[in-house]
Structure formats: C-alpha cells, structure tokens
N, C-alpha and C positions, 0 to 999 in steps of 0.2 A: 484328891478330887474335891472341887466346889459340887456339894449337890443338898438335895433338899431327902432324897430318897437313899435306902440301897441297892447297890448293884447286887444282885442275890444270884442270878441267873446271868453270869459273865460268855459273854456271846463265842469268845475264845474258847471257855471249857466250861463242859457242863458236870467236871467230875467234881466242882465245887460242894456239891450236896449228896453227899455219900451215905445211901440206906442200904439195910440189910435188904439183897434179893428176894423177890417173891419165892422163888424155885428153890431156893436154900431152906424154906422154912416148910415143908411139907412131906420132904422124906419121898418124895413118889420117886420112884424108879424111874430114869430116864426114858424115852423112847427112840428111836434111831433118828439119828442127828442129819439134818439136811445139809444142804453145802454148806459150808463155813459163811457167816456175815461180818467179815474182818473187811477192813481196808487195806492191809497190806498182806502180803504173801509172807508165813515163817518158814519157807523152804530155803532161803538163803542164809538163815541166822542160823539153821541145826535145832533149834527149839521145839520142842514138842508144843503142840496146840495146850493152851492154858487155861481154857474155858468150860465150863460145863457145856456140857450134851445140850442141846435146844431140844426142850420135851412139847409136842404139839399143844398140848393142856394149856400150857400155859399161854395160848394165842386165841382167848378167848372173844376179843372183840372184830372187826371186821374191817374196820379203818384205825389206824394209820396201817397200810400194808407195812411190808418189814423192809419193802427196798426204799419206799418213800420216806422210812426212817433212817436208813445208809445213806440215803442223798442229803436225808438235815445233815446228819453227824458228815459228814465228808465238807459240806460246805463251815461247818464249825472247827472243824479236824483237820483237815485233809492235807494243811499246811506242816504237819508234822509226819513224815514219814517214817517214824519210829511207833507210831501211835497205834494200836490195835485195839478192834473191840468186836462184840457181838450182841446182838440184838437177842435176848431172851424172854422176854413176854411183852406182848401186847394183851392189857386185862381190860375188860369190859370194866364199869366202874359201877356202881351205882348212883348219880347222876347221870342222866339221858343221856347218851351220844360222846361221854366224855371219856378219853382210853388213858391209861395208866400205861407205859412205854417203860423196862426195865432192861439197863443195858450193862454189860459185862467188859472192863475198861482195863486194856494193860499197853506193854510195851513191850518190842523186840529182845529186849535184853535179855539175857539168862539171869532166873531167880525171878523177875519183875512180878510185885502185887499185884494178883485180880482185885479191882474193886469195882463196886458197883455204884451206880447211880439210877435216877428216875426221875422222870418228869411227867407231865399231863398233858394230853392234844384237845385244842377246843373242838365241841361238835363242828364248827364249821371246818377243823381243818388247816384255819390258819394260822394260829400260834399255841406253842408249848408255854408253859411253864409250871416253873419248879419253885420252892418257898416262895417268896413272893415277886419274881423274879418273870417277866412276860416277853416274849422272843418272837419275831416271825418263824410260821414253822411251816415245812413244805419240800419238795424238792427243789425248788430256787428260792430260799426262804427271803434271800437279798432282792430279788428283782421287785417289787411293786414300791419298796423305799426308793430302789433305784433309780425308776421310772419319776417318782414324785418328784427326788432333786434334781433329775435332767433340766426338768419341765420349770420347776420354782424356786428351784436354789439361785438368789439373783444378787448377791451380797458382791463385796471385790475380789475379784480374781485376777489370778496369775499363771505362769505356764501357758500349755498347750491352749489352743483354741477347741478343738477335740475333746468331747465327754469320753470320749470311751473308756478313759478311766480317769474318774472323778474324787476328786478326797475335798472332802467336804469338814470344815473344820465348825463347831459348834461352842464360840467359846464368851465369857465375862468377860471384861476390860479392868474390872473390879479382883474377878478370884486370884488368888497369888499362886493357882497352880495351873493359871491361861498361863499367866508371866512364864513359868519354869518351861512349858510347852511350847515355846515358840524357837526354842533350838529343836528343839522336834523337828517343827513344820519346818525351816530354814533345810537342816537336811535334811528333811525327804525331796525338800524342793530340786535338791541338788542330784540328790540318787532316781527321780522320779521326775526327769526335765519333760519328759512326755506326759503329766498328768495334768490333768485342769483343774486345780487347787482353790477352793471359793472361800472365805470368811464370809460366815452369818454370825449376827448379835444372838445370843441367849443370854438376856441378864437373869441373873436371880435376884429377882426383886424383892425378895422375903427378908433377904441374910445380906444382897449389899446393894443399900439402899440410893448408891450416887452410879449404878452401874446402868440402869436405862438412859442418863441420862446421857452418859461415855457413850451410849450405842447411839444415839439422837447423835450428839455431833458425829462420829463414826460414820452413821451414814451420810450427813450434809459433807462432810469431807470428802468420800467420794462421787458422791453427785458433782462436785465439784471439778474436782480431781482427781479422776481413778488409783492414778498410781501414785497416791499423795497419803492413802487410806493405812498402807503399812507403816511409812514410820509418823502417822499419828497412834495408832496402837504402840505403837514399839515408844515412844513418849510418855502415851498414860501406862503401861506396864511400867516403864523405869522409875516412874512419881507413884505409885499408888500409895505410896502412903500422905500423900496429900489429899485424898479424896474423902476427906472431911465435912463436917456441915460449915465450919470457919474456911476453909479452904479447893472446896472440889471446884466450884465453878474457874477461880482461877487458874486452877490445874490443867483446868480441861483448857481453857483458852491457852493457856503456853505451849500445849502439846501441839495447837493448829497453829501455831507459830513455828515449831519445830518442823511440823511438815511445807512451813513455805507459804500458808492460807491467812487468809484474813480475819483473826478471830469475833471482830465484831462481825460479822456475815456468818460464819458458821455457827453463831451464839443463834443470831435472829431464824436462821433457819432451823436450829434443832427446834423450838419452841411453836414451828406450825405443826396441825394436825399431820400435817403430810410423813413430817417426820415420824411424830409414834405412830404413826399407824405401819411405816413400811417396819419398824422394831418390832410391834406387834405382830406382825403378819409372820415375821423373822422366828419370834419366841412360837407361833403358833406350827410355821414349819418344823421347828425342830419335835415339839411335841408328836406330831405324826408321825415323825422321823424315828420316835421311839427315845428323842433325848430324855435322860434325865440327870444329869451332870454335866461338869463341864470341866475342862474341857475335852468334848467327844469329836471323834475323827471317825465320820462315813467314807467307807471306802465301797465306792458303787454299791450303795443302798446298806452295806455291812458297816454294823456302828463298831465300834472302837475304843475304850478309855484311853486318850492321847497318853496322857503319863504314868498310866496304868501295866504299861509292857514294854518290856524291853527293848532297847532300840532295835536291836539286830532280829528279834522275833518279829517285830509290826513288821518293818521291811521283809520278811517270810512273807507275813500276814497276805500285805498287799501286792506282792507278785504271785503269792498263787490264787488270788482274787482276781488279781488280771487275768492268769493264767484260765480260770475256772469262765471268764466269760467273752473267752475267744482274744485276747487284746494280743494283739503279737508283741513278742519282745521288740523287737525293732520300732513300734508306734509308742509302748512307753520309754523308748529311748529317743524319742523322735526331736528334733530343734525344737528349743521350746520359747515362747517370747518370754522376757525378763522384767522384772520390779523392784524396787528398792529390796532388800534384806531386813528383817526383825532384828538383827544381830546388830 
C-alpha cells in the first residue's frame, strides 16, 4: 500500500488487535448466559459452543447495545460464514460517554482458538476504534460514506449507469501499488458488469511528488474525453518510472498521446485553477471517505485495501455487500456499458 498512515483497524477484521478479555481477568463466576451473540448457528458443525458464559457484570455501560454491536461485526464479518463470535462486555470507561466493546472471536471448525479482541465506541456512537485505527461504527456503519459518494464521487466512470452498487476506486497515478491494482479493477469490472465503478485522484502529495500533477491531467483528460481517462492512467502506470523532475511532464504528455488527446491542450488545461481544485476536492473526498491509503476500493460506503486481500475474498467481500443492501443478484449481473481496459 501507498500510504502516509497505518491501517491498524482493518475494516475486514477487527481480530487484528488481540487483548487479553476483560472477563478472563477477574475470576467472577459466570452468571446465566443469555442467548448465544454468534453469527452463525454451531448446530450443523457438532461443535460444542466455545465461548464463555456472558456474565451480566460485565455490560456495565448503556450504549453500544449488544445487538447494535452484532450489526457492526456482521457488516465487517458477515461475508465469512465460517466466522463465529460473541459479544462479552460492554464497559463503561472512564472517559465520559466512551464504552469499551470486548468480543470473543472463533470459527466453526473443530479445535478452532477463542481469541479475543476490543475496541472503543465514541460518545456519539458513530465510530469505533481500536490502536490507532478509526471505523464507522453503527448498525449500517457503511451507509452515511455511502450516501457521500452517491452524491460526490464525480471522477470517470464505467459499467452500470445504476449506483446501487458502487465501487469506488481511490488511487495515485504515482504509487506502484495503484499500478499492481488495476488487474484488480479490470476483473472485478468483468465479475461485477452491473456495478458503477468511478476513479477518483488521491495523490499523496507528501511521498510523490509529480502525482497531483498525473491527477491534473487525469482530470483535463476526461473533461475531454470520458472514455479516454483509462488508458491515460493505464499509460502513466506503465512509465512511472519516468516521473521524474528531468522527465515527468514529458511523461505525462506521452501518456495523452497514448490516449488519442492533444497533449498541448491537456498540459494548458491541467495548469487552470479549475483543474486543482476539482483534485483537491477529489483528495478532500476521499478524506471523508475515511481514505488513508491507496489504493482504496469503496464498496457502497465500505472502504477496502485494493491489494490488500485476496482476490477471491474482496469478490466475497463485495457480493455480500451487495447482498447486505438489498442489490439483487440479477442488477449486479445486469448489461453493463463498456470502456477501454487498464490491461
């Protein structure tokens, strides 16, 4: 990953940060256990339940409820049907209003480790986190990013005309691990002909420093010509190591060549206001968005590290994200309009 931060709180799993249970450390005698707060049923594996007892004590706070917590974790989880866990304390903290969430994490399989993990709910309620790691948290913890790139995610797009399921790609022109990620996007484009697929600019301006500029032409490229904007990307990924201070602007202009455009007009156009500011607006979206790396794949408001997970899991990922907000099989199967290839 291109990033400036770490990912500490990985939106796929939260068992990344593994503490000792609160309930482990206290010795109290269980109290009679309420229904099970698992995601899956162990009646079909033969497994005996694997968890400690849920002892009332330790649900000392009042907010996050315990199912508002099986809703985060099921929108984080829920994509593995092997996945089990249960909710065992909600602690009041000492900071005002702030709960301590400690949850009890295994799998179907026979023998599998309990381990545990924990995170923190802000007073408001709407995001967790864990080390230094900050998440929307909630019982739709995706929809209000959701909502944001319906509405502003306004970069080049392909596929489906339909948001209803949206993957949103947040990537450098610059990072060499946008480059390795765009057999990604290509096939998900293909497994996912019904999804409306958008490129936004996120340079990191910090670590590479000719990458605002790749996003400046980037956008005058498609102002230009929409479906011109992939293989000027798929150009500057194949040259990046010409983006040099001797060499980038050239670069950049052979790549608007590549795509068919006129590089002196797309030079004159990166260099109006109008240009940075639609990249700034781009890098300010993604910020909200909760990017911090790149290259990130929102999938309806759910962020992503593109090359961060396996192929065959993201495609989990992103069908039961569809699945989870109504999208029928059949609409992300749907005819979808076409654009050049990255490939």
């Amino acid at each position: 990953m291109c990033s400036l931060k770490h990912w500490y709180l990985a939106v796929a799993s939260l068992t990344v940060l593994l503490v000792a249970p609160a309930f482990a450390q206290t010795g109290a005698a269980p109290a009679s256990q309420p229904a099970p707060m698992q995601m899956s049923s162990l009646e079909q594996t033969g497994r005996t339940d694997p968890f400690p007892p849920v002892n009332p004590k330790f649900f000392t706070a009042t907010t996050p409820t315990v199912e508002t917590v099986n809703n985060f974790l099921k929108a984080l989880w829920g994509y593995d049907p092997n996945r089990i866990w249960r909710v065992e304390a909600v602690l009041a903290t000492p900071a005002p209003g702030v709960s301590k969430v400690v949850v009890a994490v295994s799998d179907k399989s026979p023998n599998a480790k309990v381990q545990s993990t924990s995170f923190f709910v802000t007073p408001d309620g709407a995001h967790a986190i864990a080390g230094e790691g900050v998440v929307p948290f909630g019982n739709a913890p995706f929809a209000p990013v959701r909502r944001l790139l319906a509405e502003k995610a306004d970069g080049p797009s392909t596929g489906a005309a339909s948001k209803d399921l949206e993957l949103v790609e947040f990537a450098d022109l610059q990072c060499p691990h946008c480059k390795e990620g765009q057999t990604t996007m290509d096939q998900l484009a293909k497994d996912f002909p019904g999804a409306h697929i958008v490129y936004q600019p996120y340079p990191l301006v910090d670590i590479h420093p000719f990458a605002f500029k790749a996003a400046t032409y980037g956008y005058c490229v498609a102002q230009q010509k929409s479906s011109a904007y992939l293989d000027y990307a798929r150009a500057v990924y194949d040259t990046q190591g010409g983006l040099t201070q001797d060499s980038a602007d050239q670069t950049l202009k052979d790549a608007v060549v590549k795509a068919g455009l006129d590089a002196g007009a797309i030079d004159t156009c990166a260099a109006t206001q109008a240009a940075k500011d639609a990249v700034n607006a781009s890098i300010k979206l993604g910020d909200a968005a909760g990017v911090d790396q790149t290259p990130m794949l929102v999938v309806n408001g759910h962020p992503l590290p593109l090359t961060g997970i396996p192929y065959e899991t993201l495609k989990t990922l992103i069908a039961f994200q569809a699945q989870e907000d109504g999208v029928s099989a059949a609409a992300v199967q749907a005819p979808a309009r076409t654009a050049p290839s990255l490939k």
